[in-house]
C-alpha positions as CSV (number, residue, x, y, z in Angstrom):
1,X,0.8,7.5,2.5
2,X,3.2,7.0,-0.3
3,X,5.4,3.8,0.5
4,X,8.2,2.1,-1.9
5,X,11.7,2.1,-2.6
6,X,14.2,1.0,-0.3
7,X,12.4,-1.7,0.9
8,X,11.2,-5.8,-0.3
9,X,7.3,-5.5,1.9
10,X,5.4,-2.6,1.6
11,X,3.0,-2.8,4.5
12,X,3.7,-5.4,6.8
13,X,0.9,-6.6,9.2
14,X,2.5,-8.8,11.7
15,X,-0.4,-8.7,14.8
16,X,-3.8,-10.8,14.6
17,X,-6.2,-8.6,15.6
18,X,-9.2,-7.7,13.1
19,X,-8.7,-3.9,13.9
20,X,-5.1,-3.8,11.6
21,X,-6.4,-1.8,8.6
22,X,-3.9,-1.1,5.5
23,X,-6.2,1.8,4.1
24,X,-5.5,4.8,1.1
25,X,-2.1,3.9,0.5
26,X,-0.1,4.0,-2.4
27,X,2.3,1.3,-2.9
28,X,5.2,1.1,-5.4
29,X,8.6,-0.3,-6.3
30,X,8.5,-3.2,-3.9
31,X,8.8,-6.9,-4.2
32,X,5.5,-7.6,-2.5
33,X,2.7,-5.0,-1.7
34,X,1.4,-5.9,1.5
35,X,2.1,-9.1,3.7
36,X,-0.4,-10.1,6.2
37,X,2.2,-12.2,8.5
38,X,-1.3,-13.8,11.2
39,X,-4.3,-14.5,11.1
40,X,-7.2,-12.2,12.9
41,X,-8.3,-11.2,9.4
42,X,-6.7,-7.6,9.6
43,X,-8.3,-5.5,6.4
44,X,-6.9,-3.7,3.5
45,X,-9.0,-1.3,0.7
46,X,-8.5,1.1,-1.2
47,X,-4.9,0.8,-1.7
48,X,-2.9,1.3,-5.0
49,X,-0.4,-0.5,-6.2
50,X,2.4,0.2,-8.7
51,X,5.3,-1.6,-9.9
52,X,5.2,-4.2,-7.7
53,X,7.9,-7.3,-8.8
54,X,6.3,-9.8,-6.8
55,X,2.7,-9.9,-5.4
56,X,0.5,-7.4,-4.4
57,X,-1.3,-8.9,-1.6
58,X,0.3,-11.8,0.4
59,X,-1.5,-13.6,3.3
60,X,-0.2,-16.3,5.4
61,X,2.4,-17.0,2.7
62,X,-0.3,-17.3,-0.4
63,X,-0.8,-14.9,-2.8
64,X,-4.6,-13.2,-2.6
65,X,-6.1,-10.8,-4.4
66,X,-6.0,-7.4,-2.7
67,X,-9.3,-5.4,-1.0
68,X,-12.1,-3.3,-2.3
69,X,-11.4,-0.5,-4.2
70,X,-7.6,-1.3,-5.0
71,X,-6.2,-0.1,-8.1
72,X,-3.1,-2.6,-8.8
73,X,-0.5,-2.2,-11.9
74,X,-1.6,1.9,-11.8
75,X,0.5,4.3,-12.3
76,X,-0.2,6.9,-9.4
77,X,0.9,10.3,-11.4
78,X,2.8,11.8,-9.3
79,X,5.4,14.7,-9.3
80,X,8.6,14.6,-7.6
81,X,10.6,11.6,-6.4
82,X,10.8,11.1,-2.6
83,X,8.4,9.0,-0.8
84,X,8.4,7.0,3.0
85,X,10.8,4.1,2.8
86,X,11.1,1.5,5.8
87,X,14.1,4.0,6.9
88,X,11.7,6.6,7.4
89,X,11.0,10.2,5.7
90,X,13.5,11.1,3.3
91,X,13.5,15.0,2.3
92,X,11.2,16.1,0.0
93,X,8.0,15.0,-1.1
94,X,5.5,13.6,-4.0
95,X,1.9,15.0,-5.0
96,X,-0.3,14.0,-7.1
97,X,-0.8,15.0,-10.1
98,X,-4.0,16.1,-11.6
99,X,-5.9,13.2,-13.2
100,X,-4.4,11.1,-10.7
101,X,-6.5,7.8,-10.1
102,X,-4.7,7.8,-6.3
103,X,-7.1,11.4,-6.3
104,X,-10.4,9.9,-6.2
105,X,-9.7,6.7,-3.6
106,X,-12.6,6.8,-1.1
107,X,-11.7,7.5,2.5
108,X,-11.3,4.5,5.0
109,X,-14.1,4.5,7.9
110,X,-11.6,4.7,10.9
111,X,-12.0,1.5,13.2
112,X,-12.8,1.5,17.1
């Protein structure tokens, strides 16, 4: 998932349980990346950040270095300009483009 834009959070994980995963996302043009809002220990990996003004990972109000795998200040290489914003889909779409590091994030194991 491609999120940024037209928002100040990224991904925003509000609940406490362990199983909230932020997984295989790329993250750009936001003040902060992801903001982890409880506690519960929800996850995040393999995300990539880009452009982000503030802080990539935030938990509890503190800054924290994001999960395994990340990629942060990475430019994701894509093509084409229209990505998911908090308002939902806007029309078009962004790809990849070849040689992208987003291209060769592993897979998140899906949780019970």
């Amino acid at each position: 998932t491609i999120i940024g834009g037209a928002t100040a959070i990224g991904i925003q994980l509000a609940g406490s349980a362990a199983t909230q995963r932020a997984c295989n996302n790329i993250i750009m043009n936001v003040t902060t990346g992801i903001l982890k809002q409880n506690s519960g220990n929800p996850t995040d990996d393999h995300n990539l950040f880009y452009n982000i003004s503030g802080n990539n990972l935030v938990v509890i109000a503190t800054p924290t270095t994001p999960g395994t795998g990340s990629l942060l200040a990475t430019n994701p290489l894509l093509v084409g300009s229209t990505y998911v914003t908090a308002a939902g889909y806007a029309n078009g779409g962004a790809t990849l483009r070849t040689g992208s590091p987003a291209s060769r994030r592993a897979r998140c194991v899906r949780l019970p």
